[in-house]
VEXRO-948817 format. One record per residue: x, y, z of N, C-alpha, C in turn. Coordinates in pm, whole numbers, padded with zeros to 5 digits, always signed. Example, Ala and Ser with C-alpha at 12.3 -4.5 7.8 and 13.67 -1.06 7.14 Angstrom:
<rs>
+01319-00569+00780+01230-00450+00780+01320-00330+00780;+01285-00225+00708+01367-00106+00714+01290+00003+00787;
</rs>
This chain:
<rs>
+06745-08967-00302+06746-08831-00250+06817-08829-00116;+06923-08715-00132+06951-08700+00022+06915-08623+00097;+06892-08616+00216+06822-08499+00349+06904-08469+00429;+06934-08325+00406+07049-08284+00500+06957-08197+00649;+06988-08213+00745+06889-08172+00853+06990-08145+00973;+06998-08058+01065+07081-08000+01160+07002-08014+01305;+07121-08062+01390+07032-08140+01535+07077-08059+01659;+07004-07952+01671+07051-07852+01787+07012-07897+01941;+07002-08033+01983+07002-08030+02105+07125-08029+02235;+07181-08046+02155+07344-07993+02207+07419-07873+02148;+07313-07771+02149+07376-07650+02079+07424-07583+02198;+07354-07555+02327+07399-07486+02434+07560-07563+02509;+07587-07711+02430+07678-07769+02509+07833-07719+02381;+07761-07627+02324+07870-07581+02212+07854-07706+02116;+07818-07808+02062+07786-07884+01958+07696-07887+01850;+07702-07824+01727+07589-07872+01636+07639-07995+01535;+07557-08094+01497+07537-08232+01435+07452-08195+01339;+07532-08240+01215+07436-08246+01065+07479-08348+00993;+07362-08417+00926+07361-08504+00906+07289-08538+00768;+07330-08655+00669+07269-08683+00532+07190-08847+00585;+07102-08861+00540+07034-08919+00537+06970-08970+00397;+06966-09127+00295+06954-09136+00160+06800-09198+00225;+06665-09134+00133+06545-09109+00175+06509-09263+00164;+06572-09337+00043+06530-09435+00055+06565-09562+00108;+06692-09560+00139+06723-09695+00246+06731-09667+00368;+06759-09520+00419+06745-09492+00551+06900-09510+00578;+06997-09508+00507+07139-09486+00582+07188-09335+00538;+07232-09339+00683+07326-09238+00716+07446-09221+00615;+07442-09135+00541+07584-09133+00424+07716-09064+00499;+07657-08987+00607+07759-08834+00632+07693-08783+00742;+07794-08756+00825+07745-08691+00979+07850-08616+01010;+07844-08527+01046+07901-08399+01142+07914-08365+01268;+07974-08334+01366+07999-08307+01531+08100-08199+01493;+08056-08083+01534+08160-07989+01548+08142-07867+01608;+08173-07759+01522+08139-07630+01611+08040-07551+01527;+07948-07460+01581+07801-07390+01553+07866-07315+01438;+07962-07228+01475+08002-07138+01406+08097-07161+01222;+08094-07288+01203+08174-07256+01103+08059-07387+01053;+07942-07378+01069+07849-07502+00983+07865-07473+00865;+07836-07326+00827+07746-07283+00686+07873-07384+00579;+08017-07349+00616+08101-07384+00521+08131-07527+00492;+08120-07595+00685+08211-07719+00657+08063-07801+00607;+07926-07757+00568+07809-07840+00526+07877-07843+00379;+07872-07714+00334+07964-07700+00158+08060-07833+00140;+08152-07823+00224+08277-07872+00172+08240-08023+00212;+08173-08071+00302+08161-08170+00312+08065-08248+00235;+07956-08198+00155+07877-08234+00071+08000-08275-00094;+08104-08185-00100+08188-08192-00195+08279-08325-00207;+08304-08340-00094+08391-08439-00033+08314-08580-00041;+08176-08571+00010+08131-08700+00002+08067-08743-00110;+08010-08613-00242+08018-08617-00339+08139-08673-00468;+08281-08647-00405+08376-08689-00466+08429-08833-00434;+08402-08850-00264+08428-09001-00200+08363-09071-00265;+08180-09050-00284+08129-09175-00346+08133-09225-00486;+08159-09081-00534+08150-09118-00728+08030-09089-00718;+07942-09002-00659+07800-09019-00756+07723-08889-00653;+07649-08819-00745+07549-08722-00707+07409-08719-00682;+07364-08747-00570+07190-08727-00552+07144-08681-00652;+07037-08717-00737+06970-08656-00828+06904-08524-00766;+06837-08581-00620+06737-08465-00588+06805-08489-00427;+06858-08327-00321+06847-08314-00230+06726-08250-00148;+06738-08241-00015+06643-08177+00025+06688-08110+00170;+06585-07994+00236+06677-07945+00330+06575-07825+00397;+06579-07776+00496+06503-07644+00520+06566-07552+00479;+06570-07430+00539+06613-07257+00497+06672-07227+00623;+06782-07334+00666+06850-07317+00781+06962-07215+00715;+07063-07145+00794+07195-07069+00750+07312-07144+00699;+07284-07300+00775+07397-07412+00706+07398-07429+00597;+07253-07454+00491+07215-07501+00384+07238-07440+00232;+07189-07270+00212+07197-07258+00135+07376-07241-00018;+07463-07261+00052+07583-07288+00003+07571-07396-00092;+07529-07550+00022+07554-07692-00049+07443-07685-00132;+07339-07649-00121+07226-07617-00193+07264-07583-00384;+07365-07480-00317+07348-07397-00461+07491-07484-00530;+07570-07544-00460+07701-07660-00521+07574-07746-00613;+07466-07836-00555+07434-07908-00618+07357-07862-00719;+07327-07703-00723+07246-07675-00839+07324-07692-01009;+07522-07615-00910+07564-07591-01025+07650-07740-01079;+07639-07806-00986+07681-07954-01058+07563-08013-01133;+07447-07981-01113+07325-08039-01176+07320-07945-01321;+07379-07839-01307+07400-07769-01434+07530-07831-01516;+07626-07836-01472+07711-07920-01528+07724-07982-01568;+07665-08088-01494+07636-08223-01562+07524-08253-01664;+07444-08173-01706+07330-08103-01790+07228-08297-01805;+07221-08302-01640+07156-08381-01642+07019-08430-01665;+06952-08496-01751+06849-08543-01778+06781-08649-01725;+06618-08649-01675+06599-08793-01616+06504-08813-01675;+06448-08934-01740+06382-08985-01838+06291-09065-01738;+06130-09050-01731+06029-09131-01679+05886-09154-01695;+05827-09181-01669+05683-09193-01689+05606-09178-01633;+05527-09074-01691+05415-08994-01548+05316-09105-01553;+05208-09024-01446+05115-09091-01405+05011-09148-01529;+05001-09070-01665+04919-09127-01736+05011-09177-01847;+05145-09239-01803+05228-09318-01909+05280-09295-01986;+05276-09121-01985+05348-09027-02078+05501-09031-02038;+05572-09053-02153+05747-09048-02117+05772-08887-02081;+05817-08878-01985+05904-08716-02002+06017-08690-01971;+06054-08565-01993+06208-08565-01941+06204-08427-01867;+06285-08468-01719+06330-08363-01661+06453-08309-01641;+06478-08195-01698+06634-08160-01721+06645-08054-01531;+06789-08146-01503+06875-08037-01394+06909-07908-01416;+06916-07813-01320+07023-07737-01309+06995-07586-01384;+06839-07578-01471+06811-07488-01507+06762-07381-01390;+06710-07433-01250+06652-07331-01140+06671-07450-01086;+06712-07391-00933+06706-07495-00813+06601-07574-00772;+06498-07530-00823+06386-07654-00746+06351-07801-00835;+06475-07774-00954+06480-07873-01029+06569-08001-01050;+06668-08002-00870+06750-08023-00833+06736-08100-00683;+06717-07950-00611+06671-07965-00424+06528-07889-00426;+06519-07965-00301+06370-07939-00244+06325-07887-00066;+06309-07725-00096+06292-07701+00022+06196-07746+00079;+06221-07765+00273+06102-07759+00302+06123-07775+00438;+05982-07755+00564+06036-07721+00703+06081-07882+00736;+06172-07910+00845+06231-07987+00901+06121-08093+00941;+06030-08035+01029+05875-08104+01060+05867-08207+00955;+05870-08168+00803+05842-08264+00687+05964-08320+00613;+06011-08351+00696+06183-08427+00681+06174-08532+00738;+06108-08642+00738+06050-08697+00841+06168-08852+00842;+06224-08840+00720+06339-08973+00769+06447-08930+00852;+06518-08809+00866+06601-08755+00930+06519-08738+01069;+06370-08697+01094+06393-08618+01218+06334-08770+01287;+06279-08866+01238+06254-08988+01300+06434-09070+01356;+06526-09044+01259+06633-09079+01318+06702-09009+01387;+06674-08871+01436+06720-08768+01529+06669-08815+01605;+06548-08911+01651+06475-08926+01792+06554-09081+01839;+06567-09149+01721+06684-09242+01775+06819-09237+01838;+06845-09151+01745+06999-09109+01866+06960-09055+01957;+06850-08947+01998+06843-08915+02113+06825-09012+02183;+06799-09122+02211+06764-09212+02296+06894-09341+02293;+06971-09339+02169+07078-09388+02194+07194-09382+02253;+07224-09229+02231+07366-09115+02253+07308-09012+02294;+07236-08917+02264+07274-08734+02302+07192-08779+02442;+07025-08805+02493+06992-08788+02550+07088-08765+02737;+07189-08871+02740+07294-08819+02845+07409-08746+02870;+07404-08686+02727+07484-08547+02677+07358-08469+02726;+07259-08451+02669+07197-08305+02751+07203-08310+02881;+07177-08361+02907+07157-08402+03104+07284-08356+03153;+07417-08420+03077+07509-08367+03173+07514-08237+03137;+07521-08180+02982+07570-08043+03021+07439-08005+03070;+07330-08009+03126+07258-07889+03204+07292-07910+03344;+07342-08030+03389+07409-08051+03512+07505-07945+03559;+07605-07912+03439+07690-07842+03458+07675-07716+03427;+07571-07661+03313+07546-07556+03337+07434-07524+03470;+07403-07594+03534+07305-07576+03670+07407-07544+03758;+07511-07612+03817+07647-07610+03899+07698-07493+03885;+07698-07432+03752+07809-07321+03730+07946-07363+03659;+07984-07497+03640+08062-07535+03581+08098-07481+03458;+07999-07465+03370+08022-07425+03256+07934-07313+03194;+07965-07231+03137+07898-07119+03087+07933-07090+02916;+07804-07149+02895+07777-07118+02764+07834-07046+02671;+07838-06870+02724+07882-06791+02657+08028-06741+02658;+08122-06818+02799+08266-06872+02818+08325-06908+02704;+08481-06816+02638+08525-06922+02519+08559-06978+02614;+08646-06982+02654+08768-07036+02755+08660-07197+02813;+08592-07199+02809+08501-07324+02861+08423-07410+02710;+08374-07314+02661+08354-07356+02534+08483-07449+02462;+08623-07449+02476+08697-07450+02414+08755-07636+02514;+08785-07592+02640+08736-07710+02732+08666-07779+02738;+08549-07775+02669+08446-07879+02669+08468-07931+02534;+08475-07885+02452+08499-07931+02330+08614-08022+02283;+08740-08010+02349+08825-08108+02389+08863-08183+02458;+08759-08189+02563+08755-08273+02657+08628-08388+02633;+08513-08338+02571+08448-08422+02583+08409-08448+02397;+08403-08375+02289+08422-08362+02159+08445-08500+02088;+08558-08555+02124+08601-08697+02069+08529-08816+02137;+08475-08787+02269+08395-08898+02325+08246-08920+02244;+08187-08778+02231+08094-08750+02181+08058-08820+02034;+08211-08747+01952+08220-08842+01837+08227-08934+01746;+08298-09067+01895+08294-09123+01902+08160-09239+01905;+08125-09168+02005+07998-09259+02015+07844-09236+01908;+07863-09113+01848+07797-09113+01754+07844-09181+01621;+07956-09203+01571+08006-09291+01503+07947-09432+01530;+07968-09523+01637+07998-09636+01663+07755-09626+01642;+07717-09553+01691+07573-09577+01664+07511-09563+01549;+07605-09482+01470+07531-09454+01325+07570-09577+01234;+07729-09666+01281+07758-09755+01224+07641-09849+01226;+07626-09888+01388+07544-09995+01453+07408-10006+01299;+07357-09853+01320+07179-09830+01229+07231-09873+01089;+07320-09822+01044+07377-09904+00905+07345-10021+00867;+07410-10081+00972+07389-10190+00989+07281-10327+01032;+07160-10228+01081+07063-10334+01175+06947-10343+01042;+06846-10447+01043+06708-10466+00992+06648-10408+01038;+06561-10355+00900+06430-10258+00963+06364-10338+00920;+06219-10358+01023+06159-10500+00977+06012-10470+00911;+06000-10536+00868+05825-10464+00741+05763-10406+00871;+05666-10303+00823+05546-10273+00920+05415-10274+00876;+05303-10347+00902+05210-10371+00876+05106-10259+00828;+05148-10114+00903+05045-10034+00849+05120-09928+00769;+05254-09980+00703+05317-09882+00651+05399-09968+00530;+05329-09988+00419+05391-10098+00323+05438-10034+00247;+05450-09922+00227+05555-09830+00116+05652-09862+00183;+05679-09900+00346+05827-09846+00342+05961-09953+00324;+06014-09948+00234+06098-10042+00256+06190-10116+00395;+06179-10268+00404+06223-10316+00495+06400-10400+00457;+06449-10358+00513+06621-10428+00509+06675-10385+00594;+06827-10402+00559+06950-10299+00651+06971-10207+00526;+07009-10074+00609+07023-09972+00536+07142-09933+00462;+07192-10008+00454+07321-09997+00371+07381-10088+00264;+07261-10199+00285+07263-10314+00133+07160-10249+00091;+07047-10222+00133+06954-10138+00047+06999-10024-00007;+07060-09905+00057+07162-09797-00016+07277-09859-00156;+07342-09993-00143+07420-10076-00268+07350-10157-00324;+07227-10188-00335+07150-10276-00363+07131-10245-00547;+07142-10366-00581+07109-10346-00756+06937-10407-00791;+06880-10410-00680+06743-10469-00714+06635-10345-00741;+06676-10215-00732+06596-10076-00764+06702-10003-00842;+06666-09913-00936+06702-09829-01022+06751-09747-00960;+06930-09709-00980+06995-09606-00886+06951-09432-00931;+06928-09362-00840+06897-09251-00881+06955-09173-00852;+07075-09184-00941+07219-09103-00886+07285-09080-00993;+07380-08994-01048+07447-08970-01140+07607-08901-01121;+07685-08970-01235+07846-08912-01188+07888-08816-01198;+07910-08730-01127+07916-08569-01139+08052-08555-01163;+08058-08419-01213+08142-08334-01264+08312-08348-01221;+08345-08445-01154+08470-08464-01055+08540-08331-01087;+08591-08330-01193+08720-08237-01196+08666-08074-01132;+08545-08043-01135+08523-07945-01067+08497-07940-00983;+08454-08048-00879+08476-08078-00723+08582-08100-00687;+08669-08160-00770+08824-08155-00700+08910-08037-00699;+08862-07970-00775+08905-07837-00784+08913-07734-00698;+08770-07751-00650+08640-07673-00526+08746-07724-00408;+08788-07864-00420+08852-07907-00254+08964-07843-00238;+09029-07871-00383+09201-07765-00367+09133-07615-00340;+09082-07592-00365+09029-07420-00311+09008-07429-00155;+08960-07476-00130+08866-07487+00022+08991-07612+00075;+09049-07630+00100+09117-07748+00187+09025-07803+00312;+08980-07923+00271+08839-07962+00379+08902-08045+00496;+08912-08024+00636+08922-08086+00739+08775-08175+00763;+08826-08302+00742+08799-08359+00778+08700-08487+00954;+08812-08413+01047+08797-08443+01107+08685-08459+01229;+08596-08366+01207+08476-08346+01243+08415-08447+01180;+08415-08483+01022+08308-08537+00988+08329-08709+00984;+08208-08811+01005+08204-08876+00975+08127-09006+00863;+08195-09021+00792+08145-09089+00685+08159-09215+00614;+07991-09258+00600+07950-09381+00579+07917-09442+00425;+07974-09524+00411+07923-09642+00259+08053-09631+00185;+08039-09643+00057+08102-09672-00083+08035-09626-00166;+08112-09631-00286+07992-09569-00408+07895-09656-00427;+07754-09663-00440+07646-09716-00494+07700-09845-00595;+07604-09964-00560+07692-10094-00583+07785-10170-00537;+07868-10121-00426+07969-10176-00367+07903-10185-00238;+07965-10338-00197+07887-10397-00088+07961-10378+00060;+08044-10300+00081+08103-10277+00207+08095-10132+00244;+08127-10113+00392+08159-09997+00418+08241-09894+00456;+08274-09786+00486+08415-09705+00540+08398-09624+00651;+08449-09611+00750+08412-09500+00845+08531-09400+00824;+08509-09280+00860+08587-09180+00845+08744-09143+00958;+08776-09025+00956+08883-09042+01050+08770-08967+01192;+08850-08998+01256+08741-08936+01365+08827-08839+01456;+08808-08708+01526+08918-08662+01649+08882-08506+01623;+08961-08425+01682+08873-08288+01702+08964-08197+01605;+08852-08120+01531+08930-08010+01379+09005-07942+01470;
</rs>
């Protein structure tokens, strides 16, 4: 499952960050730095994009009732219709059943408040303490000074190219870093799986719960929508492949 979740503590510095998160290894698939105003779309197109990059579709997303969401929301309903996907399992009393996609959305994604998003907003508190936390500081520095004013394009537009690619930068190089590090068992929490999050995301030792979607109608969707890129950054390979890719990085 993926968790798409939106990180407004640099919203007053003109920045919103959204981000995918795969529930069960804990890597970062797809991250965003860009501008407030054009989320709702570039969440769409970029869910399309990293849907088409990896070869393979979340069985089940998840997300609140933010204004970004409901677009990619309803892409994965109608690829889950498309793909007239079926998942074959065994309930609790050993009964086989089958759950078919794509007939109503909650058979697909799963709303719910951010509060109970809890792999995304536990790794929102990491970057804050890795990266943003001296991004807020400065811009309230500067909005304290007078330097910069919020509701300024003309400053809005300056800050965003001046400081945008640093920003992006360094959220890149940290989301790589978490990719990459051991999460180590925890004693009072044995559900949770312990590895690095990105051999556990390619890992063939659990049953992938992913399926190959519809390509030719996501590639289709991209020639419609021409997706810039450059805001977003993005992590792994398709499921099974043991390396990784980072994206292009620099300001849309």
């Amino acid at each position: 499952m993926w968790s798409l979740d939106g990180y407004e503590k640099l919203k007053s510095f003109g920045f919103h960050i959204y981000a995918y998160i795969d529930a069960f290894s804990r890597a970062i698939i797809w991250i965003y730095v860009g501008r407030g105003n054009v989320t709702a779309l570039s969440t769409l197109k970029q869910f399309l994009r990293t849907v088409s990059f990896s070869g393979i579709r979340p069985l089940f997303t998840r997300s609140d009732h933010g204004i970004e969401t409901p677009l990619w929301a309803g892409a994965q309903a109608i690829l889950a219709d498309l793909d007239q996907t079926e998942v074959v399992y065994m309930s609790e009393d050993e009964t086989e059943r089958v759950h078919r996609q794509g007939q109503r959305l909650s058979s697909c994604h799963i709303w719910g408040p951010s509060t109970n998003n809890q792999r995304i907003e536990s790794w929102w508190e990491k970057l804050l303490k890795g990266v943003t936390q001296r991004w807020i500081s400065f811009s309230h520095e500067l909005i304290g000074s007078g330097l910069f004013q919020p509701n300024r394009e003309a400053d809005q537009i300056a800050v965003y190219a001046l400081y945008g690619p640093m920003i992006r930068q360094e959220v890149a190089d940290f989301t790589e870093m978490w990719n990459g590090h051991r999460i180590r068992p925890q004693k009072n929490r044995e559900h949770l799986v312990s590895g690095i999050p990105m051999d556990l995301y390619n890992t063939d030792a659990v049953e992938n719960w992913a399926v190959k979607p519809a390509l030719p109608t996501i590639q289709s969707a991209i020639q419609f929508h021409p997706i810039q890129a450059s805001n977003s950054i993005q992590f792994g390979l398709p499921a099974r492949q043991g390396n990784s890719i980072r994206g292009s990085l620099g300001i849309g």
